[in-house]
BAZA-515774 format. One record per residue (C-alpha): residue number from 0; residue in one letter; x, y, z. Coordinates in Angstrom, 1 decimal, padded with zeros to 4 digits. Layout:
NUM;A;X;Y;Z;
...
This chain:
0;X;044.7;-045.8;-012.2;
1;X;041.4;-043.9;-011.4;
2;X;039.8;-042.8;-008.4;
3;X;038.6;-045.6;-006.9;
4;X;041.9;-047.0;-006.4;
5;X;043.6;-044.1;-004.6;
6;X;042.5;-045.0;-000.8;
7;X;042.4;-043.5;002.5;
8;X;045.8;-044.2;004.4;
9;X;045.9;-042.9;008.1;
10;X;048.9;-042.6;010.3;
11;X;050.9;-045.0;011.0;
12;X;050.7;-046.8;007.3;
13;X;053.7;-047.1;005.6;
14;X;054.9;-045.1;002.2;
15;X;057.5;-046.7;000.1;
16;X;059.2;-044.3;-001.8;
17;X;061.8;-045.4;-004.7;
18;X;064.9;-043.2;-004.9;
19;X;066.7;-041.5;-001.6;
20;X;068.0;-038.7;-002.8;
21;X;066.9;-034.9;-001.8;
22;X;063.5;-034.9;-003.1;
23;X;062.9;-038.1;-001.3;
24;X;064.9;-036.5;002.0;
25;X;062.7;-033.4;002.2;
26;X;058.9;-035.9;001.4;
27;X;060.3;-037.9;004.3;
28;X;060.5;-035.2;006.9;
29;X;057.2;-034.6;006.1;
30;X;055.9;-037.8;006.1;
31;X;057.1;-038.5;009.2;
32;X;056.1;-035.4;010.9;
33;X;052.4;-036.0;009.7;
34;X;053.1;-039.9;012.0;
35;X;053.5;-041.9;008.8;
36;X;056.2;-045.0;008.1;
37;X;058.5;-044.8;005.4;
38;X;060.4;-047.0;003.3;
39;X;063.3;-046.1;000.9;
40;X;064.9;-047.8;-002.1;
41;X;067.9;-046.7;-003.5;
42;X;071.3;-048.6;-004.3;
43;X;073.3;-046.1;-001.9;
44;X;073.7;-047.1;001.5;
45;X;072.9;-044.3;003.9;
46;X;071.6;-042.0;001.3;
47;X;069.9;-038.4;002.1;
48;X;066.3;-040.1;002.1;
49;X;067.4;-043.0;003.9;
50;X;069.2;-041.2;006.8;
51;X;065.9;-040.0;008.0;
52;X;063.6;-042.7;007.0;
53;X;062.2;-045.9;009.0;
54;X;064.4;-048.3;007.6;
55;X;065.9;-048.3;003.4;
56;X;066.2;-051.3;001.0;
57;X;070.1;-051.3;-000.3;
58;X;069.7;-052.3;-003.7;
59;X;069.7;-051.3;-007.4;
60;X;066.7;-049.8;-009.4;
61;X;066.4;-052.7;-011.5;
62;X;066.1;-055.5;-008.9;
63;X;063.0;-057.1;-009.3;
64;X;062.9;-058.3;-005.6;
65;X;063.5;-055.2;-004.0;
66;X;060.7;-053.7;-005.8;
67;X;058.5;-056.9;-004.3;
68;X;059.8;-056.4;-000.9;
69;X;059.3;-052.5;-000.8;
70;X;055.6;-053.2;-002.1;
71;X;055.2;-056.4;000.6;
72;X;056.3;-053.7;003.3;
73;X;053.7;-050.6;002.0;
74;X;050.7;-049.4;001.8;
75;X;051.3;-047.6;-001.4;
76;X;054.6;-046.4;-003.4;
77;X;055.7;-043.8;-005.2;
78;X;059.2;-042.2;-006.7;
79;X;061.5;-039.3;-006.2;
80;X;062.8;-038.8;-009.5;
81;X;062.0;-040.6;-012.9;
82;X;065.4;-042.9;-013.5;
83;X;064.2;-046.3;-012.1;
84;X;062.5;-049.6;-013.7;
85;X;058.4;-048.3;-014.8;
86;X;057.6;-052.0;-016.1;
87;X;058.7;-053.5;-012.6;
88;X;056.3;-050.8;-011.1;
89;X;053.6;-051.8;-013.6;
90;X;054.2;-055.5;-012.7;
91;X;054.2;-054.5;-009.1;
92;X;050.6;-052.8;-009.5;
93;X;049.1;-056.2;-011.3;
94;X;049.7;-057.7;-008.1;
95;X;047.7;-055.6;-006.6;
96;X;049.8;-053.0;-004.7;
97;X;049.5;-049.5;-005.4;
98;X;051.6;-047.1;-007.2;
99;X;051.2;-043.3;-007.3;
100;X;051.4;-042.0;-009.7;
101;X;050.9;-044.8;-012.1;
102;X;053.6;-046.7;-013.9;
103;X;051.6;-045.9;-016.7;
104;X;052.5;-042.2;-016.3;
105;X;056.1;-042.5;-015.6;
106;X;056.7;-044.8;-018.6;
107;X;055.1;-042.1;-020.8;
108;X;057.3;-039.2;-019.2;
109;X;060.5;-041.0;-018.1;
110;X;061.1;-041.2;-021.9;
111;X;061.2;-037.2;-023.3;
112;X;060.5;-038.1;-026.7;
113;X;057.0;-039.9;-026.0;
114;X;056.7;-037.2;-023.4;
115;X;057.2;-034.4;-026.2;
116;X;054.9;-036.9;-028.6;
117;X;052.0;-037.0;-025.9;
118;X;051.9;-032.9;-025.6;
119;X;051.8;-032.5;-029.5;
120;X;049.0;-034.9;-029.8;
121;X;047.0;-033.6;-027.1;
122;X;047.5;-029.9;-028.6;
123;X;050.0;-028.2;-026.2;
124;X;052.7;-026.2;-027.6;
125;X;056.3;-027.8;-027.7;
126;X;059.3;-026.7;-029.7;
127;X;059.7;-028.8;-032.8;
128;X;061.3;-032.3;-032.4;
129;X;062.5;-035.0;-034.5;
130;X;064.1;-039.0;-033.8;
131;X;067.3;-039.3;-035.2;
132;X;067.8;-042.7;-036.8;
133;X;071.4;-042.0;-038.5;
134;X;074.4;-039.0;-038.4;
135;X;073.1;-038.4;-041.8;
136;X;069.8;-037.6;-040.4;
137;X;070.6;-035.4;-037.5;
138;X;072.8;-032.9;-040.3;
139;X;069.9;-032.9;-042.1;
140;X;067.4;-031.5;-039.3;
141;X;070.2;-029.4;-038.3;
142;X;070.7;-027.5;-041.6;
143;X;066.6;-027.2;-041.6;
144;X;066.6;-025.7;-038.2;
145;X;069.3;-022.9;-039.3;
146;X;072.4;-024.7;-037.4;
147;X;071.0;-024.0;-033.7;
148;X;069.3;-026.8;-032.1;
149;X;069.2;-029.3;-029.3;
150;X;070.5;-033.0;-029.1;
151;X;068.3;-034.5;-026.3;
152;X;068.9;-037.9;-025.2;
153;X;065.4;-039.9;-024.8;
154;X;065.9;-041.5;-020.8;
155;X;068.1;-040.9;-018.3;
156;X;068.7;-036.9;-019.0;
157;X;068.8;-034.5;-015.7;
158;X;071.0;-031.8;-014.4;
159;X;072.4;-031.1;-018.1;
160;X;073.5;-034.6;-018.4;
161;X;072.1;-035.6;-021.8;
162;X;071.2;-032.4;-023.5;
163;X;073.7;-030.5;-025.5;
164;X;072.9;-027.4;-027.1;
165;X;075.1;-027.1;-031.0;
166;X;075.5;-023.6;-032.8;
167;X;077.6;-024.8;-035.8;
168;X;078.5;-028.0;-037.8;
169;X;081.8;-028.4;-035.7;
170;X;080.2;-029.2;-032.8;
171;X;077.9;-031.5;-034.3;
172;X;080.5;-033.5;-035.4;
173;X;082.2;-032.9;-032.2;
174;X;079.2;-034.4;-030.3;
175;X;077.7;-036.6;-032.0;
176;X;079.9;-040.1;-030.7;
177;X;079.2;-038.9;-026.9;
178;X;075.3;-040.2;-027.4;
179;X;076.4;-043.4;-028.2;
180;X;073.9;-046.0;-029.4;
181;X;071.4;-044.0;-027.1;
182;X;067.8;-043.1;-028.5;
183;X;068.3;-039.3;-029.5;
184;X;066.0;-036.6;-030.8;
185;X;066.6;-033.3;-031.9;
186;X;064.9;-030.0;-031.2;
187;X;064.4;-026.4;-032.1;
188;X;066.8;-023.9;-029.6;
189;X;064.1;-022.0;-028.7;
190;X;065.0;-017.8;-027.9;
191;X;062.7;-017.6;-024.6;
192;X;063.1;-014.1;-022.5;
193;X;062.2;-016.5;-019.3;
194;X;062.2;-019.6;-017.8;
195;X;059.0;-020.6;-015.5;
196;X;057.7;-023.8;-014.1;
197;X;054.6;-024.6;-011.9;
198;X;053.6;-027.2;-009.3;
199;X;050.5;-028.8;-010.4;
200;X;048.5;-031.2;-007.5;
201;X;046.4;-033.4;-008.4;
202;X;044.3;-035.3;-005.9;
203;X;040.8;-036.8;-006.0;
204;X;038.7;-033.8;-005.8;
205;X;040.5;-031.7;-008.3;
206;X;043.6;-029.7;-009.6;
207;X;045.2;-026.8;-007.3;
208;X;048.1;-024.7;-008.4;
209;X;051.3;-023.6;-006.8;
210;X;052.6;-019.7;-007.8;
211;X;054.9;-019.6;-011.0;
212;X;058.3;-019.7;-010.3;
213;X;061.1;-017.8;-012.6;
214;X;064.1;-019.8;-012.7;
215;X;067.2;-019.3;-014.1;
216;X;069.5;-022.0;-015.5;
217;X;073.0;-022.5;-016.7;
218;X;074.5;-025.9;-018.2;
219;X;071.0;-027.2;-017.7;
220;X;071.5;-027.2;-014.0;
221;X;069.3;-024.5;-011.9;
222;X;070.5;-021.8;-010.3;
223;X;067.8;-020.1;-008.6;
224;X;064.3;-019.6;-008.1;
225;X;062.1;-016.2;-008.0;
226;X;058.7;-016.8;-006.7;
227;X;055.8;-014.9;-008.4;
228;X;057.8;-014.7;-011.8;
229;X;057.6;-011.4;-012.9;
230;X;055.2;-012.1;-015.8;
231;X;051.8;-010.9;-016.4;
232;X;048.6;-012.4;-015.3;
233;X;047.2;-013.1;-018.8;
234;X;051.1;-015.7;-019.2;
235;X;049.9;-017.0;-015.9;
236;X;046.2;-017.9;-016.7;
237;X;047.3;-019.6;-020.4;
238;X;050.0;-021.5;-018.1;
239;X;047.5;-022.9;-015.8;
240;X;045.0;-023.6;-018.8;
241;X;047.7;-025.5;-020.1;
242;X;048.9;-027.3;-016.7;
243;X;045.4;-028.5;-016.4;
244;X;044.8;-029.8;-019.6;
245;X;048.2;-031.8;-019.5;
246;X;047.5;-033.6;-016.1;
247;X;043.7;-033.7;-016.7;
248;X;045.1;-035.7;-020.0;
249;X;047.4;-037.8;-017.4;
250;X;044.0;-039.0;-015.7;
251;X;046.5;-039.6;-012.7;
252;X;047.2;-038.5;-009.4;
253;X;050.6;-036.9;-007.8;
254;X;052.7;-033.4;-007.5;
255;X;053.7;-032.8;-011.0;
256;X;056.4;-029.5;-011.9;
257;X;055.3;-028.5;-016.0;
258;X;058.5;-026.1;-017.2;
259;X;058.0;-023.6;-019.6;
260;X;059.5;-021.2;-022.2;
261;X;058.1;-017.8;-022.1;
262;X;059.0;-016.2;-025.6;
263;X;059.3;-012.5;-026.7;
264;X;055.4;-012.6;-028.1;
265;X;054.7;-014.1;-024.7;
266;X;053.8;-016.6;-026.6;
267;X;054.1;-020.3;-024.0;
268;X;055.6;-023.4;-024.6;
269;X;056.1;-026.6;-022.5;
270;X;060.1;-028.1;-022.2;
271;X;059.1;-030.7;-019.6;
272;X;057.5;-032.9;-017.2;
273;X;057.9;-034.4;-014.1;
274;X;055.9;-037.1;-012.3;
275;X;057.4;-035.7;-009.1;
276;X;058.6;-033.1;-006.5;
277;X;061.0;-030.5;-008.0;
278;X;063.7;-028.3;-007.4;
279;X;062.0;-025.6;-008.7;
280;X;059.7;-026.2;-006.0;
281;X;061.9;-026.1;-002.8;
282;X;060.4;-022.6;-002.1;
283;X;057.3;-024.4;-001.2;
284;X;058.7;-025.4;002.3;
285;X;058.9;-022.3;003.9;
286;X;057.1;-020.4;001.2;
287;X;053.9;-021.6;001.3;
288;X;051.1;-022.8;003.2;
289;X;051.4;-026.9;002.5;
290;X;054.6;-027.5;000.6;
291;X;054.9;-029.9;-002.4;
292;X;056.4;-032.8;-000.3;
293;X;053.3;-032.1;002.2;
294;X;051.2;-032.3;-000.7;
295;X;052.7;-035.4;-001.8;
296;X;052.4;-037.2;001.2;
297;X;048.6;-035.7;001.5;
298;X;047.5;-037.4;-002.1;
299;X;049.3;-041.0;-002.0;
300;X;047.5;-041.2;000.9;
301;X;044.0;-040.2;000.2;
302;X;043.8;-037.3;001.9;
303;X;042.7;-033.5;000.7;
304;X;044.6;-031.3;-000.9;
305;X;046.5;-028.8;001.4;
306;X;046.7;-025.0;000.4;
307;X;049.1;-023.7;-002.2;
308;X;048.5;-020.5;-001.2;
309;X;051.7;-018.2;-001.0;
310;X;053.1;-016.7;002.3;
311;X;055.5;-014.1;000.8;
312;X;057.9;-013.6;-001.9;
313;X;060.6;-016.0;-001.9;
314;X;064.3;-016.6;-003.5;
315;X;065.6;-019.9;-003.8;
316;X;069.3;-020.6;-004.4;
317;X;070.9;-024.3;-004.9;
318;X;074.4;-025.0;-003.0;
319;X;076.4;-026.0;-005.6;
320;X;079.7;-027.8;-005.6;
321;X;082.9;-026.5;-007.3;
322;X;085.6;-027.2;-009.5;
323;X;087.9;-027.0;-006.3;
324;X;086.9;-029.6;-004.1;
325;X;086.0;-032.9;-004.4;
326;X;085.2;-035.3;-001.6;
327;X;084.6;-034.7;002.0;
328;X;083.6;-031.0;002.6;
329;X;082.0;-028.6;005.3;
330;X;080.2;-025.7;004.8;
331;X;081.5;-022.3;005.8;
332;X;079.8;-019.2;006.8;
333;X;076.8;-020.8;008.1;
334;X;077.4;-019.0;011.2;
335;X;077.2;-015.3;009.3;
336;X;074.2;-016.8;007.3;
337;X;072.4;-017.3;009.9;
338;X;072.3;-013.6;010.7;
339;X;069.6;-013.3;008.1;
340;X;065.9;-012.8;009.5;
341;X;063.7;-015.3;007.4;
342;X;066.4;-017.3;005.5;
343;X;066.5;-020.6;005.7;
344;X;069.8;-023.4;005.1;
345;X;069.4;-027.0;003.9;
346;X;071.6;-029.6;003.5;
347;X;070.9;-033.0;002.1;
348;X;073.1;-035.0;003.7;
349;X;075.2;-035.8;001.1;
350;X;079.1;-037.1;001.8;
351;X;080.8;-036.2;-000.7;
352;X;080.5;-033.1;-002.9;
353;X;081.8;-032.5;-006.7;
354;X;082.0;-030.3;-009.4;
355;X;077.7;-028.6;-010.0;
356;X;076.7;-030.8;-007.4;
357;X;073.4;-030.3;-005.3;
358;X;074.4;-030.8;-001.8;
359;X;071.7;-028.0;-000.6;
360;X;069.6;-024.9;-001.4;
361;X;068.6;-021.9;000.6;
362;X;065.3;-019.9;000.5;
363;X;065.0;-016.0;001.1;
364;X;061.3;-014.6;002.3;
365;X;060.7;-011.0;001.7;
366;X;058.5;-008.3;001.5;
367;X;058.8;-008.3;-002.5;
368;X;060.4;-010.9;-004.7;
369;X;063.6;-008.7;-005.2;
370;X;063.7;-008.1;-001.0;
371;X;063.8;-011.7;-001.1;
372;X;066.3;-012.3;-004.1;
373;X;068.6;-009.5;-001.9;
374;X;068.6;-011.3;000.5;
375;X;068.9;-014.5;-000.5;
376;X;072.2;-013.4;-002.6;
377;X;073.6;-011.5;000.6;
378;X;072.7;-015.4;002.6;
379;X;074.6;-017.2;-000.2;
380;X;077.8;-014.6;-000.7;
381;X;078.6;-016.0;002.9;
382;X;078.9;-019.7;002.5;
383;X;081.5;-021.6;000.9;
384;X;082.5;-025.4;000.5;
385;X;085.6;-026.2;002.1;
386;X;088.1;-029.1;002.6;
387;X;087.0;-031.5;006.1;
388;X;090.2;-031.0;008.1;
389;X;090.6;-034.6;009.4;
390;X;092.9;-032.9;012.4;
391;X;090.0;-031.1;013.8;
């Protein structure tokens, strides 16, 4: 893909999107709001992006023909997250329809080990990694790495699913049958004092950058969101001279989130990349002056860049589902939430709820990053997940 192929798109074309989940949900709304058509792929019937889009295509992401109809239907496509079929999109785009970003680009980062591969060959900083090929093997780079590492499934790895952290030989043996016959890698536990991530935009005319965000994690599934990250400016400029040198090095267009480990020396290192919107960059929505989904919808398009400036200090918090219900829900408290000057609720239209489940988030403004985090945390002690009462 290069420039010449990324074309102007004025309202009312159509934007295919594959995937309906939140991400897509929230790039809908804006889509939408800015007059444009969209179309949604996903196998779920009724899922969060396709409740609020023009019309979705029920089928599975490895269905050749839905990929052909979506394209017949668009002006361009792109994708909400990076679990879906990057060789149908590449034979989709030597037909002549357009995919952004490239297929190109989500073949290389939907699999974490040619990801990791690509970063170390263009000179970024990534924990050690190695293929495993045999049990034999992975003890081996276990014992080298002092018995404290990483087993990382290649595909298909999000929300802790497909990443398991082992401290001792136990475990390893413990673990080792859950992978399967899956590609697997390991990699050096790294002892990071923060967590950060950035939203990188790329569009024709350049690269713009979104604040830093400090997350926080736990199981591999995030928690919450500070926005700046308390880190100093000299972290932040060698995280957007990395940033830039990564996508530059993608020579593609799109909203991309680069996640980081911040070490002790404050030294930086890159975990991950996504081709996408991310949940590390909900704060954007209220937070900022064109959010990431805006952003989105502005660069498959054609159209400039919006602002990434900052409004104020935000807090973001993910809803989370709990060991105690499962199934229908409603949420409680909303009315007390609401109370809160500057805090917003979403919900993603989910049915059902479960155990660590994203059914929501919830973004604090303030007049400081911890006003906001106060706030948010005050919000979030109010609302709960209950049982649906089918009497009422």
């Amino acid at each position: 893909m290069n420039s010449k192929s990324l074309r102007k798109l004025y309202p009312p074309a159509t934007i295919g999107v594959v995937g309906g989940g939140q991400l897509g949900r929230m790039f809908v709304f804006e889509a939408k709001r800015m007059g444009y058509h969209v179309i949604v792929l996903d196998p779920k019937a009724n899922s969060p992006a396709g409740q609020v889009a023009d019309e979705q295509i029920v089928a599975g992401y490895n269905d050749e023909a839905a990929y052909k109809e979506l394209a017949i239907k668009s002006d361009v496509i792109t994708y909400e997250f990076e679990h879906i079929d990057s060789e149908i999109l590449e034979g989709v785009e030597k037909e002549g329809y357009m995919v952004v970003p490239s297929s190109r680009t989500l073949g290389l980062i939907q699999n974490k080990y040619k990801q990791k591969t690509f970063l170390k060959e263009i000179g970024v900083k990534v924990p050690d990694f190695w293929m495993v090929k045999s049990y034999e093997d992975l003890k081996t780079k276990f014992e080298f790495l002092s018995q404290r590492a990483i087993i990382k499934s290649s595909r298909d790895g999000y929300d802790g699913k497909g990443n398991l952290i082992i401290k001792n030989m136990d475990d390893l043996d413990k673990v080792f049958p859950e992978f399967g016959n899956q590609e697997i890698f390991i990699e050096e536990f790294i002892d990071y004092i923060k967590e950060v991530s950035i939203i990188v935009v790329r569009d024709y005319s350049g690269i713009s950058f979104y604040p830093v965000s400090e997350n926080v994690h736990r199981n591999s599934i995030l928690i919450n969101s500070i926005v700046p990250a308390s880190i100093p400016d000299k972290v932040v400029d060698r995280i957007h001279g990395i940033s830039e040198k990564i996508v530059n090095s993608l020579d593609d267009f799109g909203v991309y989130c680069i996640e980081f480990f911040v070490d002790k020396n404050l030294d930086v290192l890159v975990n991950e990349i996504a081709p996408r919107p991310h949940n590390s960059g909900h704060y954007t929505i209220e937070g900022c002056v064109a959010s990431q989904f805006e952003q989105l919808v502005r660069v498959v398009c054609g159209m400039p860049a919006g602002s990434t400036q900052l409004r104020m200090p935000c807090a973001m918090y993910n809803i989370l589902g709990n060991q105690d219900i499962s199934g229908d829900y409603v949420i409680g408290g909303l009315d007390e939430m609401l109370h809160y000057e500057d805090c917003h609720f979403h919900l993603y239209g989910k049915p059902d709820t479960s155990n660590l489940r994203k059914i929501g988030h919830l973004t604090a403004l303030g007049e400081t990053s911890d006003d906001a985090d106060f706030k948010a945390r005050k919000a979030m002690s109010q609302l709960r997940i209950i049982e649906k009462d089918f009497k009422k």
